[in-house]
PDB file of N, CA, C and O in Angstrom:
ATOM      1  N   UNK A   1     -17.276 -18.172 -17.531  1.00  0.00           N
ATOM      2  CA  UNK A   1     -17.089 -17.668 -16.178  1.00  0.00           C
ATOM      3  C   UNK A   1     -16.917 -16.146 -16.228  1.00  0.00           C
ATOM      4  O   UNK A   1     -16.072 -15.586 -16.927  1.00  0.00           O
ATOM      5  N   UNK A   2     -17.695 -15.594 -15.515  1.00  0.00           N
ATOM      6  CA  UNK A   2     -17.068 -13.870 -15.102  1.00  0.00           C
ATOM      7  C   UNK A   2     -16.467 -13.428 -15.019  1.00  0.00           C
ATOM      8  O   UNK A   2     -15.791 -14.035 -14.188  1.00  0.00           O
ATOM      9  N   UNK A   3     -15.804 -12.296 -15.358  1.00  0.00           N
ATOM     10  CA  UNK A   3     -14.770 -11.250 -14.862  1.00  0.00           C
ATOM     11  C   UNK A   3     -14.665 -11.156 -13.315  1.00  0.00           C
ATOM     12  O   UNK A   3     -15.529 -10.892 -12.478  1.00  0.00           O
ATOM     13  N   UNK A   4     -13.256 -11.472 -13.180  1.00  0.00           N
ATOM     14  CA  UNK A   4     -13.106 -11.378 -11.495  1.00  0.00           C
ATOM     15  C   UNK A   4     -13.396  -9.628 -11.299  1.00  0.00           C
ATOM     16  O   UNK A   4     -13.527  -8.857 -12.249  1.00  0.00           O
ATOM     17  N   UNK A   5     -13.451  -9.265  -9.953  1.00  0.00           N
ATOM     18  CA  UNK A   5     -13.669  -7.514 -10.022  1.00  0.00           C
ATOM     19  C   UNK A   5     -12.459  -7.345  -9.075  1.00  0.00           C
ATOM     20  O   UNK A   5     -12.452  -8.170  -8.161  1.00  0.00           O
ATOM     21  N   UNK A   6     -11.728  -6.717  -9.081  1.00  0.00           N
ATOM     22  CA  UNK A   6     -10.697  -5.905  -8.866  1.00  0.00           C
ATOM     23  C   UNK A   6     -11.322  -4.984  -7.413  1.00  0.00           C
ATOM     24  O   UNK A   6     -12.213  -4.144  -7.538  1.00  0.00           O
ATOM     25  N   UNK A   7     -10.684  -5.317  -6.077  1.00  0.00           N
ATOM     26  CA  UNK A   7     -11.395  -4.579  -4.905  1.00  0.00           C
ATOM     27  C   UNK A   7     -10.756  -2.936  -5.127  1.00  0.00           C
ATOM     28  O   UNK A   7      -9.545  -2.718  -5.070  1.00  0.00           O
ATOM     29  N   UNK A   8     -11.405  -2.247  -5.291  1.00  0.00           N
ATOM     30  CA  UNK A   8     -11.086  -0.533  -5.461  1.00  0.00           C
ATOM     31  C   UNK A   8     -10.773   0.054  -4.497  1.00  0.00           C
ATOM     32  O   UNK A   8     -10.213   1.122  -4.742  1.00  0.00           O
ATOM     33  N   UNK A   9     -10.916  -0.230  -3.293  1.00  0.00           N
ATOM     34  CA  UNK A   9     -10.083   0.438  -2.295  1.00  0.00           C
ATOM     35  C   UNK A   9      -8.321  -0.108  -2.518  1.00  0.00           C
ATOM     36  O   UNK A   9      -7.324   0.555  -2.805  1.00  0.00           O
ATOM     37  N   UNK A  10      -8.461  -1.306  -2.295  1.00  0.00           N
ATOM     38  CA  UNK A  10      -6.731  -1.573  -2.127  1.00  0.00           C
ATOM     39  C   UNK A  10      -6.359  -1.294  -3.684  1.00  0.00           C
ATOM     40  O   UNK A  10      -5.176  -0.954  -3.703  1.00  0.00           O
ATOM     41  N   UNK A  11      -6.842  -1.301  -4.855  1.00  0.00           N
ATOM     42  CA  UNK A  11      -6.529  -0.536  -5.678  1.00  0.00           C
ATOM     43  C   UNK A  11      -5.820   0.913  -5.447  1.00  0.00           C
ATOM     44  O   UNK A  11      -4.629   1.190  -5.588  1.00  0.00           O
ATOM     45  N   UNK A  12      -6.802   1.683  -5.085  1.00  0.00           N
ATOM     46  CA  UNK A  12      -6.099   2.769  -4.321  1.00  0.00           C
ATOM     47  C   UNK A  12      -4.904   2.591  -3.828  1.00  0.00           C
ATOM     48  O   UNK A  12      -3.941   2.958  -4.501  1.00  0.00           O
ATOM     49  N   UNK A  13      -4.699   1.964  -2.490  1.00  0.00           N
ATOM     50  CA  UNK A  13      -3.569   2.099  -1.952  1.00  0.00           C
ATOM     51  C   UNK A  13      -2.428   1.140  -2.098  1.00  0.00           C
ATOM     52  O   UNK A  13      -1.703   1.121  -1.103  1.00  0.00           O
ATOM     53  N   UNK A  14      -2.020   0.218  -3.217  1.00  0.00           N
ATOM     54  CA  UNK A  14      -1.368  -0.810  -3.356  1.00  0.00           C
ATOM     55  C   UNK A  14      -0.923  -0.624  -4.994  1.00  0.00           C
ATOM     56  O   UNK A  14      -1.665  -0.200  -5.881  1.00  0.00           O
ATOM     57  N   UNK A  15       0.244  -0.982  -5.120  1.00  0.00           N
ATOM     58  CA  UNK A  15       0.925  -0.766  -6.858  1.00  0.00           C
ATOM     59  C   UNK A  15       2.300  -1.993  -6.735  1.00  0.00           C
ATOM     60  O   UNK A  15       3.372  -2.133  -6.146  1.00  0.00           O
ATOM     61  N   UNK A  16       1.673  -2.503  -7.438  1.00  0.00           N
ATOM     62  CA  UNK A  16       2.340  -3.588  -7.849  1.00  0.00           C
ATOM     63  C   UNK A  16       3.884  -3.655  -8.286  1.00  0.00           C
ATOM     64  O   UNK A  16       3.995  -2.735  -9.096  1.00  0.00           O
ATOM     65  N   UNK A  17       4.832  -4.136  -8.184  1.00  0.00           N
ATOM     66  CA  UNK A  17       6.411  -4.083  -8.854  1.00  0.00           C
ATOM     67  C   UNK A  17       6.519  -5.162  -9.646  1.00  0.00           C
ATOM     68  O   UNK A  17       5.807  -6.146  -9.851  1.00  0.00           O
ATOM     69  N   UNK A  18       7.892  -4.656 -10.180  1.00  0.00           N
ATOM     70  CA  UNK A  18       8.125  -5.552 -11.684  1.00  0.00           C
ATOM     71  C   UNK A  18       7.806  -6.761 -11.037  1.00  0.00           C
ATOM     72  O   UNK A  18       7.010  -7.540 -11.561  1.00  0.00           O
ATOM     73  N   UNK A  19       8.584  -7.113  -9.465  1.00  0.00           N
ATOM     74  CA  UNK A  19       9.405  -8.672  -8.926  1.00  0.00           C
ATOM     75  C   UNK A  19       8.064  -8.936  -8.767  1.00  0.00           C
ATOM     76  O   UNK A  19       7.942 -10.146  -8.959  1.00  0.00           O
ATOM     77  N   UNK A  20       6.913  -8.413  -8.501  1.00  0.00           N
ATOM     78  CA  UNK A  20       5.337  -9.609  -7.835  1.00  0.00           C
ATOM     79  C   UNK A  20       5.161  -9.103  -6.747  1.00  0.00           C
ATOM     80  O   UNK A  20       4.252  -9.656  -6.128  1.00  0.00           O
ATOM     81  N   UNK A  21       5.823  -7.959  -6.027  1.00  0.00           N
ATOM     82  CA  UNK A  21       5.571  -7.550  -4.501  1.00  0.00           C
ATOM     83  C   UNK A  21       4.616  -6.279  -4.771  1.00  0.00           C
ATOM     84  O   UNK A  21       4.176  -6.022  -5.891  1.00  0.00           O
ATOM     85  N   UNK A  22       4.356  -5.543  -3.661  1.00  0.00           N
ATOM     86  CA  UNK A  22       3.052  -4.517  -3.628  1.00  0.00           C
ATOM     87  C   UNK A  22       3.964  -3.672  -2.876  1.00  0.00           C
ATOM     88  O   UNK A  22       4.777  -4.125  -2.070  1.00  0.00           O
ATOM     89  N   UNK A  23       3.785  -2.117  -3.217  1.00  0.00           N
ATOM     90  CA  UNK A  23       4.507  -1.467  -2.553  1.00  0.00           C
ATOM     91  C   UNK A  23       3.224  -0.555  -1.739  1.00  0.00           C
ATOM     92  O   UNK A  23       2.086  -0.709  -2.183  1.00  0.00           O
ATOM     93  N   UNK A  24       3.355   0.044  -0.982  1.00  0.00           N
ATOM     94  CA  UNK A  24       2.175   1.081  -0.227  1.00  0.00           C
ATOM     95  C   UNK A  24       2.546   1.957   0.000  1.00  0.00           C
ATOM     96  O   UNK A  24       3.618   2.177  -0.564  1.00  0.00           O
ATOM     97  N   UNK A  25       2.087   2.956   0.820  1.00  0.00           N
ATOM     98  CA  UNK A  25       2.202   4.114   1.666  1.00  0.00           C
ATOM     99  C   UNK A  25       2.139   4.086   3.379  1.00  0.00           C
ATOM    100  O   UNK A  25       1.285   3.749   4.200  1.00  0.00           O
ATOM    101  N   UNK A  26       3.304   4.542   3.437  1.00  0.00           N
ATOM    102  CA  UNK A  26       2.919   4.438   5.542  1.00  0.00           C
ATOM    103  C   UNK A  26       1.828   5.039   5.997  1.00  0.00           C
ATOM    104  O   UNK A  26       1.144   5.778   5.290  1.00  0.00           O
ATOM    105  N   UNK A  27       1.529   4.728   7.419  1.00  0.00           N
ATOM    106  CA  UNK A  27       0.352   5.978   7.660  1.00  0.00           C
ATOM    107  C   UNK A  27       1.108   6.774   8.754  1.00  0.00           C
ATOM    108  O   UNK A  27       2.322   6.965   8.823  1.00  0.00           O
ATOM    109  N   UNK A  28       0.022   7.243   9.687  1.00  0.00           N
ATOM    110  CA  UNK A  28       0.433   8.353  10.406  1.00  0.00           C
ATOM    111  C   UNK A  28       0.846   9.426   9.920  1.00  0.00           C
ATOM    112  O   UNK A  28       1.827   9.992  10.402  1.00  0.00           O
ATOM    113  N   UNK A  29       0.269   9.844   9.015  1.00  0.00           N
ATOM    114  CA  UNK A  29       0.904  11.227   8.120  1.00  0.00           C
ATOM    115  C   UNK A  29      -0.259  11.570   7.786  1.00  0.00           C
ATOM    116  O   UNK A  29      -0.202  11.900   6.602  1.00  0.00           O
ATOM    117  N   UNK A  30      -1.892  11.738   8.402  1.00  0.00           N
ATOM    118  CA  UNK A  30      -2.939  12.674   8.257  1.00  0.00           C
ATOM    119  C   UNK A  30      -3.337  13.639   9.259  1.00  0.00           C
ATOM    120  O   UNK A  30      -4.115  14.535   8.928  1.00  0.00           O
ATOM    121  N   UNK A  31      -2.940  13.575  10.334  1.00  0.00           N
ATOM    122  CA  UNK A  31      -3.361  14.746  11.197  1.00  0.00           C
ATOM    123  C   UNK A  31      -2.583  14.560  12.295  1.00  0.00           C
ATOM    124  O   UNK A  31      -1.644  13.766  12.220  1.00  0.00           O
ATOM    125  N   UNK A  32      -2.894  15.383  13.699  1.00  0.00           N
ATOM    126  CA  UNK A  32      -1.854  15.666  14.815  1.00  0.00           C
ATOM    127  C   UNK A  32      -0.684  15.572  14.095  1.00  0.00           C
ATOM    128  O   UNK A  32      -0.117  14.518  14.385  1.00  0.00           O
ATOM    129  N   UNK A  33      -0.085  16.212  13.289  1.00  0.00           N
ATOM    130  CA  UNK A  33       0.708  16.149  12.646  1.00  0.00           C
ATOM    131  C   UNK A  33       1.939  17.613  13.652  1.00  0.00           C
ATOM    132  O   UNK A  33       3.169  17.588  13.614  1.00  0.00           O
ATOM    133  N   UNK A  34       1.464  18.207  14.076  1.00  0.00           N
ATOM    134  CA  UNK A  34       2.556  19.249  14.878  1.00  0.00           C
ATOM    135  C   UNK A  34       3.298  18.320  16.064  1.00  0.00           C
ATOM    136  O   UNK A  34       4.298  18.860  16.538  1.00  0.00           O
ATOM    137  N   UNK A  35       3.073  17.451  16.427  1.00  0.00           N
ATOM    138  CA  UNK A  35       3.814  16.882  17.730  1.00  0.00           C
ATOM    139  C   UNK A  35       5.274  15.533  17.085  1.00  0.00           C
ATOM    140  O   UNK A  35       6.152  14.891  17.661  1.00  0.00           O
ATOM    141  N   UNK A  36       4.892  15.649  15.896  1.00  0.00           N
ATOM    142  CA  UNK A  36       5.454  15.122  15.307  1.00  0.00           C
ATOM    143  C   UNK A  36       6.972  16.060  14.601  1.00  0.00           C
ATOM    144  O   UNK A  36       7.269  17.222  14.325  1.00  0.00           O
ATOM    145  N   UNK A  37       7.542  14.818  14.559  1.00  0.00           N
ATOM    146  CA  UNK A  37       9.247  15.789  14.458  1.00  0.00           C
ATOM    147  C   UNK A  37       9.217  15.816  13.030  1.00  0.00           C
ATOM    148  O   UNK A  37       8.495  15.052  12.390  1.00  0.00           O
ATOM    149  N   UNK A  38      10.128  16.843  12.390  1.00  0.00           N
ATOM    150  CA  UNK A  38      10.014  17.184  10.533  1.00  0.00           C
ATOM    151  C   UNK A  38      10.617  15.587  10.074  1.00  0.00           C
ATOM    152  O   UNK A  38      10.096  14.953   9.157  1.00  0.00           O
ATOM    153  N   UNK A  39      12.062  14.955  11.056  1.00  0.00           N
ATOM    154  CA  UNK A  39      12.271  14.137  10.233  1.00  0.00           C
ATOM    155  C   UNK A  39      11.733  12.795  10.394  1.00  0.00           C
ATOM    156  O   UNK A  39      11.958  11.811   9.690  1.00  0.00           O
ATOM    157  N   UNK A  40      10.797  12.923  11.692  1.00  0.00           N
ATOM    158  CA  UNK A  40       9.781  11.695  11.185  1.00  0.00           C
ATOM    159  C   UNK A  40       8.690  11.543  10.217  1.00  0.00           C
ATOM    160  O   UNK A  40       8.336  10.436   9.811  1.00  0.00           O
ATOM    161  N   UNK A  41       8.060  12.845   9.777  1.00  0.00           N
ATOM    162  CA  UNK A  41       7.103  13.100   8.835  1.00  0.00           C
ATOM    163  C   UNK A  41       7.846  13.258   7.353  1.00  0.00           C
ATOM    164  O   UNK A  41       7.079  13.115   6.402  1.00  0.00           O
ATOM    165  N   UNK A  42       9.631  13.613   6.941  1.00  0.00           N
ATOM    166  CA  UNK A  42      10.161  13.371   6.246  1.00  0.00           C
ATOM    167  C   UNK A  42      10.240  11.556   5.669  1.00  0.00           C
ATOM    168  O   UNK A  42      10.423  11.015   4.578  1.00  0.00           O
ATOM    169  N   UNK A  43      10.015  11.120   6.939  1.00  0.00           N
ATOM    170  CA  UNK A  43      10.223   9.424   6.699  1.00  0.00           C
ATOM    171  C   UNK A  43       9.308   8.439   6.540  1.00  0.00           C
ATOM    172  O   UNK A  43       9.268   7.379   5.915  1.00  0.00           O
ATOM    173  N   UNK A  44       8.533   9.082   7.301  1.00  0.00           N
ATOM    174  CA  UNK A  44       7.237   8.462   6.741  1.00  0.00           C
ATOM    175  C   UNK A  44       6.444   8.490   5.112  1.00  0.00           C
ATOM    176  O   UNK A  44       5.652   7.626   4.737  1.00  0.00           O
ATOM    177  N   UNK A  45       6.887   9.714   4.279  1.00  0.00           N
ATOM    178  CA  UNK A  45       6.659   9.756   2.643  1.00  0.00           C
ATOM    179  C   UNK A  45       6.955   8.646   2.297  1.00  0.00           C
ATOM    180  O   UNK A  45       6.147   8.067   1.570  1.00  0.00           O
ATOM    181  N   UNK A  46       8.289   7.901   2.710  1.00  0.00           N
ATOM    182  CA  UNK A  46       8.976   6.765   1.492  1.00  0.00           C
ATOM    183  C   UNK A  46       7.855   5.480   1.352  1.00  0.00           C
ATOM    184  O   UNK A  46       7.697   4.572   2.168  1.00  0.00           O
ATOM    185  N   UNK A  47       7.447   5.596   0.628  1.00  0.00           N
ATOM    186  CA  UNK A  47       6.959   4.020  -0.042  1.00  0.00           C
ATOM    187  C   UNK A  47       7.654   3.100   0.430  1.00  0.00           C
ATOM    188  O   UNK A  47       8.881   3.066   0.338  1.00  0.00           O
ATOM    189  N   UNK A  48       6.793   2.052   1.120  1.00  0.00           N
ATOM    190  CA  UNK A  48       7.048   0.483   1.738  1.00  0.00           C
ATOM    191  C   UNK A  48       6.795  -0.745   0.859  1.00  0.00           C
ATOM    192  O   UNK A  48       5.971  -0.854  -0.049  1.00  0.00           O
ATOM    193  N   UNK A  49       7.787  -1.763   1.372  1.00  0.00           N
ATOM    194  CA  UNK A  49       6.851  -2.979   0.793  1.00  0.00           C
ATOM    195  C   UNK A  49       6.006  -3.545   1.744  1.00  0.00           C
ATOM    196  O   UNK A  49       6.153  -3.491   2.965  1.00  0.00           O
ATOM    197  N   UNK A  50       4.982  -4.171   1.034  1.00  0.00           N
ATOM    198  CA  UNK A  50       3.426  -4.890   1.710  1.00  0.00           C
ATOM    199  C   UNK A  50       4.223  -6.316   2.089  1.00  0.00           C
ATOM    200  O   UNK A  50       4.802  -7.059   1.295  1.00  0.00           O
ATOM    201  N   UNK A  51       4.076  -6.481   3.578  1.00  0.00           N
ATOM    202  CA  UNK A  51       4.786  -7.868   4.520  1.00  0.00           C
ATOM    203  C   UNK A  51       4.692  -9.415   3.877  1.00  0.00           C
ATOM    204  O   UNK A  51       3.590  -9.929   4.066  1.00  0.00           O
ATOM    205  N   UNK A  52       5.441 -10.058   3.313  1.00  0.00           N
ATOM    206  CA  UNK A  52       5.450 -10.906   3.120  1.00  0.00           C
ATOM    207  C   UNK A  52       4.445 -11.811   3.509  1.00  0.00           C
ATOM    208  O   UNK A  52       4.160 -12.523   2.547  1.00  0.00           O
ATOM    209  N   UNK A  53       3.874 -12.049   4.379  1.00  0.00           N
ATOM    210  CA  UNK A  53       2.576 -12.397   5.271  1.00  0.00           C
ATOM    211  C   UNK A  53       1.159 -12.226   4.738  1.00  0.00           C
ATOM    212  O   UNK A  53       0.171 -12.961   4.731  1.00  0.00           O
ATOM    213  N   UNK A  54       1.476 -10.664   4.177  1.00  0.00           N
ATOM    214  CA  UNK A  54       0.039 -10.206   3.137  1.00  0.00           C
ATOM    215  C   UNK A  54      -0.062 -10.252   2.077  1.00  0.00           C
ATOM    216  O   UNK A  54      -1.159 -10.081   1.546  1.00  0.00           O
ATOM    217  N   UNK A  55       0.774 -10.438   1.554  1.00  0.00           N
ATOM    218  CA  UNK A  55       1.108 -10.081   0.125  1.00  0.00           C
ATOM    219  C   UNK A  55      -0.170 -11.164  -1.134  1.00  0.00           C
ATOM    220  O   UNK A  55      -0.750 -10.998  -2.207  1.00  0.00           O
ATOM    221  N   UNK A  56      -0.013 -12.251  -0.048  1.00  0.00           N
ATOM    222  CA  UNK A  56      -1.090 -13.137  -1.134  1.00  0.00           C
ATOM    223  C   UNK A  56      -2.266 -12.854  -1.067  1.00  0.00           C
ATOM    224  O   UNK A  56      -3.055 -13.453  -1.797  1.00  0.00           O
ATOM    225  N   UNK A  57      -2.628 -12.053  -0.346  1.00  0.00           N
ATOM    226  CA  UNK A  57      -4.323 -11.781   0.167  1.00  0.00           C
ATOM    227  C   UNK A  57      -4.038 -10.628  -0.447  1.00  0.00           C
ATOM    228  O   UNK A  57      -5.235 -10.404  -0.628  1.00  0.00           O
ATOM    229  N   UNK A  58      -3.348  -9.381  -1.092  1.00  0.00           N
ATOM    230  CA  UNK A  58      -3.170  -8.553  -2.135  1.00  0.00           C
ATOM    231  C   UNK A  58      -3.401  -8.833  -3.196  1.00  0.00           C
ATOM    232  O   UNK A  58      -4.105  -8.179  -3.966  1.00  0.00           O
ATOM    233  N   UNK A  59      -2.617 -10.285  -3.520  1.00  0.00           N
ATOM    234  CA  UNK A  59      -2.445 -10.244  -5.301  1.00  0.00           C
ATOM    235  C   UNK A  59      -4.129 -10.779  -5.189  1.00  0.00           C
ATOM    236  O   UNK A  59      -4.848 -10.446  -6.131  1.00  0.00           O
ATOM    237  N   UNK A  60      -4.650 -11.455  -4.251  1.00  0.00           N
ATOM    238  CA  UNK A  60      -6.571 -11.726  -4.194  1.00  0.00           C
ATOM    239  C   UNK A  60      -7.044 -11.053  -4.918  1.00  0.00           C
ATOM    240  O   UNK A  60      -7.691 -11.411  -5.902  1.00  0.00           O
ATOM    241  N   UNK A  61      -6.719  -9.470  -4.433  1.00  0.00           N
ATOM    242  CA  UNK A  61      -7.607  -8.236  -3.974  1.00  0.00           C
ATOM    243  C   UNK A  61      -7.212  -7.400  -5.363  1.00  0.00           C
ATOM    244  O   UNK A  61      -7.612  -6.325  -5.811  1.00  0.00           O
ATOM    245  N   UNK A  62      -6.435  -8.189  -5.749  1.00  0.00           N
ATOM    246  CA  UNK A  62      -5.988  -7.044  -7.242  1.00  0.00           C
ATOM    247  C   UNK A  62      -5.758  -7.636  -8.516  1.00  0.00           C
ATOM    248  O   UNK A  62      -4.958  -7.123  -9.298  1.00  0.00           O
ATOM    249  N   UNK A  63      -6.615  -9.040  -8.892  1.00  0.00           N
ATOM    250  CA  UNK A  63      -6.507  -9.886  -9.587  1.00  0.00           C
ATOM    251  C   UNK A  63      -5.766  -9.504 -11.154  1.00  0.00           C
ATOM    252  O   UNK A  63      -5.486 -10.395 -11.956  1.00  0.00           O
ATOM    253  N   UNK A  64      -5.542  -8.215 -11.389  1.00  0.00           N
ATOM    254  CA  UNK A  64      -5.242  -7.695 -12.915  1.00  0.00           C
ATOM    255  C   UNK A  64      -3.916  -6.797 -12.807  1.00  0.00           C
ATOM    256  O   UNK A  64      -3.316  -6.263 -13.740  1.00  0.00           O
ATOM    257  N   UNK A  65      -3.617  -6.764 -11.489  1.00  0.00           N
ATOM    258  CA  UNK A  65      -2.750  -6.126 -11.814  1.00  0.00           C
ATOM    259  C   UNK A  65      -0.598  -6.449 -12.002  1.00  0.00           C
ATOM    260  O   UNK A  65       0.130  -5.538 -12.396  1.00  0.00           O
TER     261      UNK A  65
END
């Protein structure tokens, strides 16, 4: 049987933790970025976890990692 392939976009944006969960990046932090307050664009940096809901259609999408 074949090598599963690993989808390269959510590669990009998805990293795996020790426990089995996927952590990401928020959005809203690429442009119109002036109407926006410092400490919402301060809060938006922190790394999230990926919703319980998605998480299995992740580990799909990232078979190796």
């Amino acid at each position: 049987m074949p090598k599963m392939k690993t989808n390269r976009a959510a590669a990009k944006r998805f990293r795996r933790t020790k426990s089995g969960g996927f952590k990401r990046a928020q959005s809203h932090l690429n442009h119109i970025l002036t109407k926006k307050t410092t400490k919402r664009k301060r809060h938006l940096r922190a790394q999230i976890m990926v919703d319980g809901a998605d998480r299995k259609a992740a580990a799909r999408l990232l078979p190796y990692s």
